[in-house]
C-alpha positions as CSV (number, residue, x, y, z in Angstrom):
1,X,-4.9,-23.1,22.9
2,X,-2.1,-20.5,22.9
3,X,-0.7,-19.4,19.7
4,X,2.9,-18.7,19.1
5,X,4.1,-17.0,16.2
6,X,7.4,-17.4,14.9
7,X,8.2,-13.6,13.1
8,X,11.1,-15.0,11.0
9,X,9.5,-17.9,9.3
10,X,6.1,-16.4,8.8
11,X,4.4,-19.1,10.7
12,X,1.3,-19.4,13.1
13,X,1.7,-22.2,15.2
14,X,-1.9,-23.4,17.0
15,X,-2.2,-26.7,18.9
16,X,1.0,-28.1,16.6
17,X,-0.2,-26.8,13.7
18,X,2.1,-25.2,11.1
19,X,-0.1,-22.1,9.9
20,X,1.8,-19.9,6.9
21,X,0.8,-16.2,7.1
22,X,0.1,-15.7,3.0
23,X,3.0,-13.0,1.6
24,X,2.2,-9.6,1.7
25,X,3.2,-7.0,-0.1
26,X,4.0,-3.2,-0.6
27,X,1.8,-0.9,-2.8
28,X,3.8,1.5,-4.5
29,X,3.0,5.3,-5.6
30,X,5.4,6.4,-8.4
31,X,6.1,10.1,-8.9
32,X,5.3,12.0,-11.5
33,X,5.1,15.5,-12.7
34,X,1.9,15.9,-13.6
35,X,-0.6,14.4,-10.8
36,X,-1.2,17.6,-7.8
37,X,0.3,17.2,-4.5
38,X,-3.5,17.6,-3.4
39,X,-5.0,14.6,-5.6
40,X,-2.0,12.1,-4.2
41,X,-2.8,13.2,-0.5
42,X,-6.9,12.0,-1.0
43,X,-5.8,9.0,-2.6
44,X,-4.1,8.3,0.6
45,X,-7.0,9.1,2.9
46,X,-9.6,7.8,0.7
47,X,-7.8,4.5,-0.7
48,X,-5.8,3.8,1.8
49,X,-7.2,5.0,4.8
50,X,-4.1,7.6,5.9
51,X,-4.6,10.2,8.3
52,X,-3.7,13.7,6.9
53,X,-0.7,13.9,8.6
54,X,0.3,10.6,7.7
55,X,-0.6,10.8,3.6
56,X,0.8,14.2,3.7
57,X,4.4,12.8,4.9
58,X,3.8,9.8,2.4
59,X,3.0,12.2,-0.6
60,X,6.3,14.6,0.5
61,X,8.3,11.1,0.6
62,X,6.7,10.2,-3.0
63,X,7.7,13.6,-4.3
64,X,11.2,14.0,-3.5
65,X,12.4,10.3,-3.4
66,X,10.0,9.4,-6.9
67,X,8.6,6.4,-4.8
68,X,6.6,5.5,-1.8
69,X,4.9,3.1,0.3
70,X,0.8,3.9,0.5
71,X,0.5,0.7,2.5
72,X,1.0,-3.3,2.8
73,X,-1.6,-6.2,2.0
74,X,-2.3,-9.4,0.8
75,X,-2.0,-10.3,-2.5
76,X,-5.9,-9.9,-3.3
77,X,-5.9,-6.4,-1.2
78,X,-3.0,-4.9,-2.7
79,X,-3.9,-5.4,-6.8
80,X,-7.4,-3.5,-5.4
81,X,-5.8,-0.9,-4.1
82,X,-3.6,-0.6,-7.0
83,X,-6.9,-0.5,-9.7
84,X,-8.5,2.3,-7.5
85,X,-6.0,4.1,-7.6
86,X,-5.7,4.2,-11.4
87,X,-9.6,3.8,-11.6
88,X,-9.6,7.4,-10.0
89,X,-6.7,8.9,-11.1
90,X,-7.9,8.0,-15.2
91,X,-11.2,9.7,-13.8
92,X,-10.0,13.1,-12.3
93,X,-7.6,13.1,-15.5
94,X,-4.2,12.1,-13.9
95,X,-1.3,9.6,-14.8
96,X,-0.8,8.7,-11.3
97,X,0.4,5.0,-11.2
98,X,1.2,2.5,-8.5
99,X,2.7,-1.0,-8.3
100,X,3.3,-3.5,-6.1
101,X,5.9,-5.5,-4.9
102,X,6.6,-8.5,-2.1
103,X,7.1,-7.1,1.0
């Protein structure tokens, strides 16, 4: 059967069915003055799975705005993302936090 999605209500629809896509949401690196430039830009490769390039534009973005996105997940996804990052960050001796927030 073909499936439409409908973008602005979240919805799969399949045979007639009414499928909701569960929320997602954005992980959050905070800035701060302390954790290296090189430490934020593994955490993006290793955690999130970033190219080079790409966690070395997210880690410039972090640094000179004081926030970033490192990437967008499901509920579950996103709170293990967030306790790696702190898990490692506590381990090489950095404060480097992150939240998240609904997308």
């Amino acid at each position: 059967m073909p499936q439409i999605t409908s973008p602005k209500e979240n919805v799969v629809v399949e045979g007639g069915t009414h499928v909701m896509r569960p929320p997602r949401y954005k992980v959050l690196l905070l800035n701060d003055n302390y954790t290296t430039m090189e430490f934020v830009v593994m955490i993006l490769m290793q955690v999130f799975g970033k190219t080079s390039e790409d966690a070395e534009r997210i880690m410039l973005h972090v640094h000179h705005q004081g926030i970033g996105v490192a990437g967008i997940y499901v509920k579950d996804i996103a709170e293990m993302k967030c306790e790696r990052v702190h898990t490692r960050a506590r381990e090489n001796g950095f404060p480097l936090r992150c939240d998240m927030e609904p997308e």
